[in-house]
The first five atom37 places (N, CA, C, CB, O) and aatype in JSON, in Angstrom:
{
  "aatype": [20, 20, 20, 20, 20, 20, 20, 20, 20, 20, 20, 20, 20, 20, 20, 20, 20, 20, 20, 20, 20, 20, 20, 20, 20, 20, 20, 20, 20, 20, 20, 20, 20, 20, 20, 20, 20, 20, 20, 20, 20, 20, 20, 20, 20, 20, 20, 20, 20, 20, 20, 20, 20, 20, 20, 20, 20, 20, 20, 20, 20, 20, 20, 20, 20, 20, 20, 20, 20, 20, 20, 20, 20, 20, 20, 20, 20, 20, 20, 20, 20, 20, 20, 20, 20, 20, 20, 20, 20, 20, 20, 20, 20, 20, 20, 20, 20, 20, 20, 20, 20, 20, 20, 20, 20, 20, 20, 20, 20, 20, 20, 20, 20],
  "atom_mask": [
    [1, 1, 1, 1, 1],
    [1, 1, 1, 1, 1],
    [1, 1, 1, 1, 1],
    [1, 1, 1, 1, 1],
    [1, 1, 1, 1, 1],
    [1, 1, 1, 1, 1],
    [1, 1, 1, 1, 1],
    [1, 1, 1, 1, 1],
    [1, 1, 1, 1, 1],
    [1, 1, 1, 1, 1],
    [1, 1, 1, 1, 1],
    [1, 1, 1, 1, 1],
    [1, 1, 1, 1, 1],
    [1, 1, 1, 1, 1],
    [1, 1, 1, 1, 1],
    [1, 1, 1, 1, 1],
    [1, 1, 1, 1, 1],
    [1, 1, 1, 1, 1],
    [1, 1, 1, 1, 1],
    [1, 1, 1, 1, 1],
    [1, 1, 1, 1, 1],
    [1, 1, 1, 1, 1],
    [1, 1, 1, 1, 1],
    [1, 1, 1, 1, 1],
    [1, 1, 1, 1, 1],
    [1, 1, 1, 1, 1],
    [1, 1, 1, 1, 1],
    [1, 1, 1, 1, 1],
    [1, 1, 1, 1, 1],
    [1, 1, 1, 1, 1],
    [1, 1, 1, 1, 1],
    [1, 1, 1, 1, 1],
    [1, 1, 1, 1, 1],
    [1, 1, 1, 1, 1],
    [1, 1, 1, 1, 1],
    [1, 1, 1, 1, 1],
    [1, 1, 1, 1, 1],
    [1, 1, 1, 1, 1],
    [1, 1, 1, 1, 1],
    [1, 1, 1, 1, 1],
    [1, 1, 1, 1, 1],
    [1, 1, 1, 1, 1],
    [1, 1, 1, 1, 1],
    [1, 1, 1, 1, 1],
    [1, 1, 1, 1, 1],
    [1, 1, 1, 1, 1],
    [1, 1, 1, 1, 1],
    [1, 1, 1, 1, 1],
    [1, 1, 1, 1, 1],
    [1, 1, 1, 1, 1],
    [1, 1, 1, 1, 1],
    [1, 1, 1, 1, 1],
    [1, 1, 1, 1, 1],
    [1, 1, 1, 1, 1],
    [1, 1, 1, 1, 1],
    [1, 1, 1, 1, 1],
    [1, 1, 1, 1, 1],
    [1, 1, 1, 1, 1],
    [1, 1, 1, 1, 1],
    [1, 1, 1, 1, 1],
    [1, 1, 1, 1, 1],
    [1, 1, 1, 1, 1],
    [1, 1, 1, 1, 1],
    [1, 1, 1, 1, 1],
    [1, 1, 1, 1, 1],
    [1, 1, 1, 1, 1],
    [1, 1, 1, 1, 1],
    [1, 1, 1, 1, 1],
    [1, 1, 1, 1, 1],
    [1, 1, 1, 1, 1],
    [1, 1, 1, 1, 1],
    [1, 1, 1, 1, 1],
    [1, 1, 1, 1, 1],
    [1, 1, 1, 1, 1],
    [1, 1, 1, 1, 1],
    [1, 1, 1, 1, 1],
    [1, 1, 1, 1, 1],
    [1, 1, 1, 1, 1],
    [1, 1, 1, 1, 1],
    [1, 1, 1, 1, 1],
    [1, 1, 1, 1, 1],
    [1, 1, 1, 1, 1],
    [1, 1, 1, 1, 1],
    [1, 1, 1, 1, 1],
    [1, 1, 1, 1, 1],
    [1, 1, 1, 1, 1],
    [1, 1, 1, 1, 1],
    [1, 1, 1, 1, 1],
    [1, 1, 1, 1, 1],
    [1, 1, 1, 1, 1],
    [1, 1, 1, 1, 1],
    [1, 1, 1, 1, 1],
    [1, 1, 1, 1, 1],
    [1, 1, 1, 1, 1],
    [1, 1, 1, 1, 1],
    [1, 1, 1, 1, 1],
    [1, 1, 1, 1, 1],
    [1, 1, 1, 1, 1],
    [1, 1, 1, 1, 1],
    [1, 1, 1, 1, 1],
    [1, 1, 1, 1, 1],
    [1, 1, 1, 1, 1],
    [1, 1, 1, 1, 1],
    [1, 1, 1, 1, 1],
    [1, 1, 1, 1, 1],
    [1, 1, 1, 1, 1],
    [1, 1, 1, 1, 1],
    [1, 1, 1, 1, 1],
    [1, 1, 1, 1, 1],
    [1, 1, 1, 1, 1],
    [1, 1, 1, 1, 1],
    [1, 1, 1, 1, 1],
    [1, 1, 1, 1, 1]
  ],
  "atom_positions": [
    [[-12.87, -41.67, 6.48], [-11.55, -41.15, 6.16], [-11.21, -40.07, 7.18], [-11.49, -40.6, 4.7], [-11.92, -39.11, 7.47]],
    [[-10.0, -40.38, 7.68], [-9.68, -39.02, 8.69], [-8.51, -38.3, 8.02], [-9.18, -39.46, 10.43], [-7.73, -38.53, 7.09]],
    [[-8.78, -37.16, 9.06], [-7.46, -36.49, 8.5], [-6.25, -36.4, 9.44], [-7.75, -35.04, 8.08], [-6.48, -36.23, 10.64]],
    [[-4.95, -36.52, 8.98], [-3.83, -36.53, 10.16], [-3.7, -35.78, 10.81], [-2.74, -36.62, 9.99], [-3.8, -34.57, 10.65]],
    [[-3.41, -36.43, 11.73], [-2.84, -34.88, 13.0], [-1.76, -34.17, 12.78], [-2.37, -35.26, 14.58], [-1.46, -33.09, 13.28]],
    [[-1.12, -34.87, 11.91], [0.36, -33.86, 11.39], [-0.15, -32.7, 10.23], [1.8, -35.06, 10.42], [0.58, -31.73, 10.03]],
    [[-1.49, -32.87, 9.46], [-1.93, -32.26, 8.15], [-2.76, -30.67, 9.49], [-3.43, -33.76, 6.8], [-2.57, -29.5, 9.14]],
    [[-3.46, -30.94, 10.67], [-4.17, -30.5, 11.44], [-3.23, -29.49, 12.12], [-4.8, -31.5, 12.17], [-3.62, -28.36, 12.41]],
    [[-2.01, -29.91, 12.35], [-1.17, -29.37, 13.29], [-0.38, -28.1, 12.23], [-0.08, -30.7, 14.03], [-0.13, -26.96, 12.63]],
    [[-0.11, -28.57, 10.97], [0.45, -27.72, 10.72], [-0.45, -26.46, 9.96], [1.44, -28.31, 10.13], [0.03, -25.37, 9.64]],
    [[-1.84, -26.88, 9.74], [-2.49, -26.0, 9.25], [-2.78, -24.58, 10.04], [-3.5, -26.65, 8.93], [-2.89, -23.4, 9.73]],
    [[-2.84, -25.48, 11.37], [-3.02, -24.5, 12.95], [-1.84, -23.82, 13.11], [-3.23, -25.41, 14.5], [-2.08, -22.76, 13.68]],
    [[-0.7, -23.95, 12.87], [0.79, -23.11, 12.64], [0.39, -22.17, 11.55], [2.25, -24.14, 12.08], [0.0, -21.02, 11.74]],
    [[0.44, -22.43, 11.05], [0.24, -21.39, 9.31], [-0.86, -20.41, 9.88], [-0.62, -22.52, 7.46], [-0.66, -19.2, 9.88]],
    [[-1.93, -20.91, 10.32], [-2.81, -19.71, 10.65], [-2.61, -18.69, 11.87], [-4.08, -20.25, 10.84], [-2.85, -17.49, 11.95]],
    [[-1.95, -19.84, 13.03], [-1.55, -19.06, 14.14], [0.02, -17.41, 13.11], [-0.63, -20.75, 15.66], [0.33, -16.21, 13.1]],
    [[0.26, -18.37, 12.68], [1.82, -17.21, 12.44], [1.63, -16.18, 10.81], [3.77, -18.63, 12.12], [2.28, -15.25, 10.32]],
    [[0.5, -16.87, 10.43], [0.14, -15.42, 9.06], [-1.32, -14.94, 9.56], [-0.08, -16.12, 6.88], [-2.17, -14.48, 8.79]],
    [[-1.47, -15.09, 10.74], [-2.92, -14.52, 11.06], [-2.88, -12.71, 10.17], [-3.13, -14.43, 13.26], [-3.7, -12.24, 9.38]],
    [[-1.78, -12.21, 10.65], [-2.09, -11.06, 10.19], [-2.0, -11.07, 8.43], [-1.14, -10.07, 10.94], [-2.59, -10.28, 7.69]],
    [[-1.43, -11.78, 8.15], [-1.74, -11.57, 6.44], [-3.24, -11.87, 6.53], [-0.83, -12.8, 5.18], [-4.03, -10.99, 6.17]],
    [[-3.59, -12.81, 6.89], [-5.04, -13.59, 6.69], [-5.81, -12.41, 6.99], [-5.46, -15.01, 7.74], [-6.55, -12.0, 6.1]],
    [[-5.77, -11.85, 8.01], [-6.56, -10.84, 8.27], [-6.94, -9.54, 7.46], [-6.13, -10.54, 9.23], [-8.08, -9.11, 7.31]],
    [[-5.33, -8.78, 6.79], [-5.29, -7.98, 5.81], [-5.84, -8.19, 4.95], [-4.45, -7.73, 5.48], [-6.5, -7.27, 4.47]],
    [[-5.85, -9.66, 4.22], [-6.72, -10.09, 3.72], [-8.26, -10.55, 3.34], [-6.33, -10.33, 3.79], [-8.6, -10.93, 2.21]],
    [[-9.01, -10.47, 4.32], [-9.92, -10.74, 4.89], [-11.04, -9.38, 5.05], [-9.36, -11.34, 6.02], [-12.26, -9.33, 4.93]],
    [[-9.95, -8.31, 5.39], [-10.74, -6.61, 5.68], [-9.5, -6.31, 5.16], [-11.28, -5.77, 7.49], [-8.37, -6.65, 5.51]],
    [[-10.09, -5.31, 3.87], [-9.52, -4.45, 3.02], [-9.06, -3.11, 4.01], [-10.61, -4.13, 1.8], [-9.68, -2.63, 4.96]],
    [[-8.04, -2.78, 3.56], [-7.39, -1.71, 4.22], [-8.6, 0.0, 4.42], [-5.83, -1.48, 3.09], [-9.75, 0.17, 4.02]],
    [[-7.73, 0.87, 5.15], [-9.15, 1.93, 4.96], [-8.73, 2.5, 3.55], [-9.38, 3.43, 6.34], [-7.71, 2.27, 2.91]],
    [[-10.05, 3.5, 3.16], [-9.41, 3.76, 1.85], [-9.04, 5.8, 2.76], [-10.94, 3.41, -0.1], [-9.92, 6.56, 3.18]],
    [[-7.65, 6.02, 2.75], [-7.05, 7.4, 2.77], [-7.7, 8.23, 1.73], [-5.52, 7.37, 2.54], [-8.27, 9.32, 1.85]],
    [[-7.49, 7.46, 0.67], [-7.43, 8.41, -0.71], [-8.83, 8.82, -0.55], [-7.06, 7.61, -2.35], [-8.77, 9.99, -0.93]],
    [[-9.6, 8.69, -0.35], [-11.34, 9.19, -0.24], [-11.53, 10.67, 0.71], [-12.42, 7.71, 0.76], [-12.5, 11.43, 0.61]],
    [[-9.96, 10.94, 1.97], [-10.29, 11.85, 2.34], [-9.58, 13.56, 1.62], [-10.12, 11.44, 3.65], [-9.41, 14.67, 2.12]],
    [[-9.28, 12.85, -0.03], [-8.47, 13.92, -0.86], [-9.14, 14.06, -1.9], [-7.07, 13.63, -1.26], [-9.43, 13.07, -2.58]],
    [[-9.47, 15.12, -2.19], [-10.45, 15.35, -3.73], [-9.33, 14.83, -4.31], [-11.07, 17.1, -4.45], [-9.87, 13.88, -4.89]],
    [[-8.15, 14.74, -4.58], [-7.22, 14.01, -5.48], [-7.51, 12.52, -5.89], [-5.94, 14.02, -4.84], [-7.59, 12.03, -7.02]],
    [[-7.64, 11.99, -4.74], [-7.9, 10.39, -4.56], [-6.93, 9.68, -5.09], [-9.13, 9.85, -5.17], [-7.01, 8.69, -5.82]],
    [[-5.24, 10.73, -4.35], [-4.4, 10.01, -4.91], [-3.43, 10.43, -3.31], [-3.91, 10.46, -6.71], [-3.45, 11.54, -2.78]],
    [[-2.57, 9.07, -2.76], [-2.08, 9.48, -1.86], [-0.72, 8.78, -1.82], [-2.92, 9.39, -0.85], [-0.57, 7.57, -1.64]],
    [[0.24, 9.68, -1.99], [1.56, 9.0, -1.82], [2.85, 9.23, -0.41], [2.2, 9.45, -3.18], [3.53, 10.2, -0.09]],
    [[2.74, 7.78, 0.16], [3.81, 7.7, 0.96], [5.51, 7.64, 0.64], [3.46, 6.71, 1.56], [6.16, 6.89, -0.09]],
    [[5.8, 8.49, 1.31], [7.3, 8.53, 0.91], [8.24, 9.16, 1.72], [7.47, 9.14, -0.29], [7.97, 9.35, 2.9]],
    [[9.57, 9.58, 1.15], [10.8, 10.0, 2.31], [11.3, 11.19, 1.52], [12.25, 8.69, 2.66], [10.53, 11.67, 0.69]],
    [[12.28, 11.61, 1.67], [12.57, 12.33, 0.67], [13.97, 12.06, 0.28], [12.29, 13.64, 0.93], [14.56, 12.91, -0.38]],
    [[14.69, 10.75, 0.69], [15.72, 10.59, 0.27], [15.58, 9.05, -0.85], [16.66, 10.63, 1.58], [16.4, 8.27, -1.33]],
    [[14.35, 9.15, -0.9], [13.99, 7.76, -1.85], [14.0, 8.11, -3.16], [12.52, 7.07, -1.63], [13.33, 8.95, -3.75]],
    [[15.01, 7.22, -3.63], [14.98, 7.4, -5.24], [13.87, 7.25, -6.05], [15.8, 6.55, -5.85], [13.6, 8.16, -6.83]],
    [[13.03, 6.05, -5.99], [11.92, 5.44, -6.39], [10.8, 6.17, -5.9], [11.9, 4.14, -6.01], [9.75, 6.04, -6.52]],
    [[10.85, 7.07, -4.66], [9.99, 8.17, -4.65], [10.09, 9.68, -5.8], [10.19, 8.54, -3.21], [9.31, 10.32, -6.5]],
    [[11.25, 9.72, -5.51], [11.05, 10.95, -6.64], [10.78, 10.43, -7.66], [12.15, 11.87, -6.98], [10.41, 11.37, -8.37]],
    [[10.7, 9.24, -8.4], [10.92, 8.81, -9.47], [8.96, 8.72, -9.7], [12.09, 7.36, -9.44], [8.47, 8.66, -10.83]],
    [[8.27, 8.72, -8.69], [7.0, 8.75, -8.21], [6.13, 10.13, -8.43], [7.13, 8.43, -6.81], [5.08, 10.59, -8.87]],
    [[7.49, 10.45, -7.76], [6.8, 12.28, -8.23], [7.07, 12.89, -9.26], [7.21, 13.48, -7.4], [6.32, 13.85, -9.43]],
    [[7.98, 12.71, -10.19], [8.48, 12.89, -11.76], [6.9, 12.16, -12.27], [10.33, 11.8, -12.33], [6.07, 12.95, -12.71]],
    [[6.63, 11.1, -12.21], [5.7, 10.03, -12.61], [3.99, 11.26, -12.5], [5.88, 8.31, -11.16], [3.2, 11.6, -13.38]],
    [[4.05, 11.5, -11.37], [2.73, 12.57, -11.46], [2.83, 13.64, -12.08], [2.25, 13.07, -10.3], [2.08, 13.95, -13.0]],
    [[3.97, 14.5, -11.56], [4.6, 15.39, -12.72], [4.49, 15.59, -14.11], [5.6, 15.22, -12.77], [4.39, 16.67, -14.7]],
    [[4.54, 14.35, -14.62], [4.94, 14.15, -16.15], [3.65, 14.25, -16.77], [5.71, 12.7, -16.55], [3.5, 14.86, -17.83]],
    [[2.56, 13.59, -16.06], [1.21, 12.84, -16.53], [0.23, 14.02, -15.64], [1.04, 10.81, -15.92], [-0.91, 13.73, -16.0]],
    [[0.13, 14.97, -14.85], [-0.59, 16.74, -14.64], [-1.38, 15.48, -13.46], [-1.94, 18.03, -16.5], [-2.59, 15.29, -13.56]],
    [[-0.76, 14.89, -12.66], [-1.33, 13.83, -11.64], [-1.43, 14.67, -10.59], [-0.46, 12.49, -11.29], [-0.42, 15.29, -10.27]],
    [[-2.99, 14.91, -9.63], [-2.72, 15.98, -8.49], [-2.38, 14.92, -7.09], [-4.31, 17.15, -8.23], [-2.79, 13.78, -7.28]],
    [[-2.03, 15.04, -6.37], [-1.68, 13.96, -5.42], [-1.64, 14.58, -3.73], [-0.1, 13.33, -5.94], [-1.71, 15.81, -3.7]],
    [[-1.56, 14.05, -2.67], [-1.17, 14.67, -1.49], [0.0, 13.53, -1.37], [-2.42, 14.86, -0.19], [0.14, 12.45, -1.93]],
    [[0.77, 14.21, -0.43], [1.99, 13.33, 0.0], [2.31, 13.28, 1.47], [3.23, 13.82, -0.66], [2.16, 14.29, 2.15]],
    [[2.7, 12.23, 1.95], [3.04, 12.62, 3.64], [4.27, 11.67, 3.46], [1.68, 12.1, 5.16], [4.23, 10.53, 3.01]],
    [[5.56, 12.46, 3.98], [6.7, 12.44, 4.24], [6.41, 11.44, 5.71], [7.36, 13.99, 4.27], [6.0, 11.97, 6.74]],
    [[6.68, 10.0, 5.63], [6.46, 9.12, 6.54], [7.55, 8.96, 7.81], [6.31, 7.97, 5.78], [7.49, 8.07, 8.66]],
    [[8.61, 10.07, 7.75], [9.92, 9.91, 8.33], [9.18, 11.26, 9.32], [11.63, 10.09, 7.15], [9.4, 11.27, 10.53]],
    [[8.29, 12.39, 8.69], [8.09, 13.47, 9.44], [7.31, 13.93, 9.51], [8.56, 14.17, 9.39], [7.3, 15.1, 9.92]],
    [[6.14, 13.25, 9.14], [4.46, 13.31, 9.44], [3.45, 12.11, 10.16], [3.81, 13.46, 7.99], [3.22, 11.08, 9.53]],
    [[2.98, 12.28, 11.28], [2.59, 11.85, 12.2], [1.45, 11.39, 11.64], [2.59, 12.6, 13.22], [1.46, 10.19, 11.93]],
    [[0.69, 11.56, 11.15], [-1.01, 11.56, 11.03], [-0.33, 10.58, 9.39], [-2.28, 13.78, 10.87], [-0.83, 9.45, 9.37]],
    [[0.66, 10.84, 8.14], [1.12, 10.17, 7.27], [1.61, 8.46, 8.05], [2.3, 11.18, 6.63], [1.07, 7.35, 8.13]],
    [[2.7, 8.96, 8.42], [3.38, 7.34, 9.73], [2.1, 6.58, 9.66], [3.83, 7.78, 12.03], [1.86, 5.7, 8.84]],
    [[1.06, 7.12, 10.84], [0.34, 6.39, 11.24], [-0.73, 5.95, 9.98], [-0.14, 6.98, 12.42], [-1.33, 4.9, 10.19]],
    [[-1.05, 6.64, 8.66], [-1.61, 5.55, 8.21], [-1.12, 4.63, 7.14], [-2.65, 5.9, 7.92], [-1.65, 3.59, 6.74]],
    [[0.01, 5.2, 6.73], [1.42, 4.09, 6.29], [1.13, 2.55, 7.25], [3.38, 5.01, 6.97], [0.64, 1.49, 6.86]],
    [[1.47, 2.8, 8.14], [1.02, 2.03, 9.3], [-0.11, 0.63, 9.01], [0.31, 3.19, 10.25], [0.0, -0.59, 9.07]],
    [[-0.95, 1.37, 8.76], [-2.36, 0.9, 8.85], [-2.47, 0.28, 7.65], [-3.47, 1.97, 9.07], [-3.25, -0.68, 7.64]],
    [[-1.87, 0.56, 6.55], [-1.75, 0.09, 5.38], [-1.04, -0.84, 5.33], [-1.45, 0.81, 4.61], [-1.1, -1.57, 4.34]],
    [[0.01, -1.15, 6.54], [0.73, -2.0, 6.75], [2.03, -2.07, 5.7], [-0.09, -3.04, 6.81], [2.54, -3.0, 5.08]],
    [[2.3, -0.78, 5.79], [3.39, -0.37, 4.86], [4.55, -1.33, 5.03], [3.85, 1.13, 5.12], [4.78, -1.77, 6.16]],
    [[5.42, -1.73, 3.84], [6.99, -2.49, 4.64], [7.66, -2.14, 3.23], [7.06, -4.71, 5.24], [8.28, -2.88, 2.47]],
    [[7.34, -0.81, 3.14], [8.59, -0.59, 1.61], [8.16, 1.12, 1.15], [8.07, -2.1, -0.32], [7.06, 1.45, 1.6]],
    [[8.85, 2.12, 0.39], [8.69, 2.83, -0.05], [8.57, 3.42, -1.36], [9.06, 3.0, 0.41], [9.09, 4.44, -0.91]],
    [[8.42, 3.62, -2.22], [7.06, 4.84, -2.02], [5.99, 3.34, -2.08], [6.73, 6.52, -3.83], [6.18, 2.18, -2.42]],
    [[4.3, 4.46, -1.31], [3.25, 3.22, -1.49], [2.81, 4.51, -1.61], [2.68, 1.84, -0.4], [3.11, 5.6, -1.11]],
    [[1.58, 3.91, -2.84], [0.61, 4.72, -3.65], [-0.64, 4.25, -2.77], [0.54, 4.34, -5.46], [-0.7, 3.17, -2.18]],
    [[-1.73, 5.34, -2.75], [-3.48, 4.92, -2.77], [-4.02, 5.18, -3.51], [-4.37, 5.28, -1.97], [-4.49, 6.29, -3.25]],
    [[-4.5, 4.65, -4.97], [-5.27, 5.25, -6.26], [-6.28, 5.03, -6.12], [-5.05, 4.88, -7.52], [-6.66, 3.99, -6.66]],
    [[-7.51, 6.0, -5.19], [-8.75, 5.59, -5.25], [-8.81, 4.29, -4.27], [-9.13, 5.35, -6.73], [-9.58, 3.46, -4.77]],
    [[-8.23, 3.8, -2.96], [-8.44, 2.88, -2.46], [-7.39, 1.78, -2.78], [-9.61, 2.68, -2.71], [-6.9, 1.09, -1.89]],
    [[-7.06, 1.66, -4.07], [-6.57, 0.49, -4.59], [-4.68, 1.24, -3.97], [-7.12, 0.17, -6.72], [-4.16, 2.34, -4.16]],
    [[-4.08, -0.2, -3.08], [-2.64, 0.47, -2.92], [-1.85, -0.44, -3.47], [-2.13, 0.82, -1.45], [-1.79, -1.66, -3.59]],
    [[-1.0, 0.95, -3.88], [0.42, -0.23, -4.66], [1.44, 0.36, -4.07], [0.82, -0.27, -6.6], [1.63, 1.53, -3.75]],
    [[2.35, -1.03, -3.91], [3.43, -1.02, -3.5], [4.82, -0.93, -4.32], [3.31, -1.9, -2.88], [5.2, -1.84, -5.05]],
    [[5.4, 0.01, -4.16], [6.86, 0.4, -4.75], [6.53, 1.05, -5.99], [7.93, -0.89, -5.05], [5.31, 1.15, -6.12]],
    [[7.25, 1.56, -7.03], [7.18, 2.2, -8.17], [6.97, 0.87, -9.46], [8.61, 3.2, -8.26], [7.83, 0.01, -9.64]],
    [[6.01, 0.94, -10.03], [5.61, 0.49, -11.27], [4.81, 1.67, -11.9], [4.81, -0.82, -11.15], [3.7, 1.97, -11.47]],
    [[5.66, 2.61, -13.35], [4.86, 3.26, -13.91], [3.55, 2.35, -14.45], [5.62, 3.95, -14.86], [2.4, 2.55, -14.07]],
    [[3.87, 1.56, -15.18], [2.63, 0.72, -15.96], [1.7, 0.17, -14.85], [3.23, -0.69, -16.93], [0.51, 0.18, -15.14]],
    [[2.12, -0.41, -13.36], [0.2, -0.19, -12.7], [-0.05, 1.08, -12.21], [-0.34, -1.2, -11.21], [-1.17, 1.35, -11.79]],
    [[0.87, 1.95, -12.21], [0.12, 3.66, -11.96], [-0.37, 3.87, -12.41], [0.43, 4.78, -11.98], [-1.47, 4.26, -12.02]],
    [[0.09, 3.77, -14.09], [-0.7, 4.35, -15.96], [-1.86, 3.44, -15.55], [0.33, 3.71, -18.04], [-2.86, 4.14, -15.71]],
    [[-2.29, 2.12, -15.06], [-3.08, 1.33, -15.13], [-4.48, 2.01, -14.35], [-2.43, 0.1, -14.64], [-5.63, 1.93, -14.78]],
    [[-4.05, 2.69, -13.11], [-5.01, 2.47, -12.03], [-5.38, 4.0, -12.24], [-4.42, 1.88, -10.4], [-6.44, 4.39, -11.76]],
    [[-4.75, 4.69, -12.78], [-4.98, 5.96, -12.73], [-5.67, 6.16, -14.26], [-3.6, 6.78, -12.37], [-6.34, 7.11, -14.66]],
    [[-5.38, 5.3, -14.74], [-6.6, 4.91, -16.63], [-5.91, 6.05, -17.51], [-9.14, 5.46, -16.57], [-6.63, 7.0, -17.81]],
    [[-5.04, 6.06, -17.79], [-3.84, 6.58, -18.34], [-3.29, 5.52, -19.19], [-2.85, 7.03, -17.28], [-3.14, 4.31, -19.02]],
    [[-2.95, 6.66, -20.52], [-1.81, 6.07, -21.01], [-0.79, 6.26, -21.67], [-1.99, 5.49, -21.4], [0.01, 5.34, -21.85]]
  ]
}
């Protein structure tokens, strides 16, 4: 039994053009949050709604956090970056990153409730 060259060709597309998902996938991001006794790290702007809504969120729940303003922190940018950021606010809870505001996987990851 062979396999087609059309099934071959397009598998080799998919990998050539999501290499980088595959890869993100493949090696887990670094973990930031490990270099904060907090082990909590939030990217953000300061004109983001869903960010403040982030920081109300730690606020509310005595959450200690570091923050880097990604529009005006260099050493923040770059590991936004690395995290392969493509949205705002992004959390690091202990390694684990989430993307955009969900109180209930914050309450989740942070073992809150």
């Amino acid at each position: 039994m062979s396999i087609p060259k059309a099934f071959l060709v397009i598998v080799t597309a998919l990998i050539i053009f999501k290499w980088d998902v595959i890869r993100s996938e493949l090696s887990p991001p670094p973990d930031f949050s490990a270099q904060h006794p907090e082990g909590v790290v939030l990217y953000a702007t300061d004109w983001c709604g869903y960010c403040k809504k982030t920081r109300e969120f730690f606020k509310q729940h005595n959450i200690a956090y570091v923050e880097y303003d990604i529009e005006k922190s260099a050493e923040g940018r770059a590991q936004y970056d690395q995290l392969h950021g493509s949205g705002i606010p992004l959390v690091m809870i202990r390694g684990q990153v989430m993307r955009g505001y969900d109180p209930d996987a914050l309450k989740e990851a942070l073992r809150i409730q």
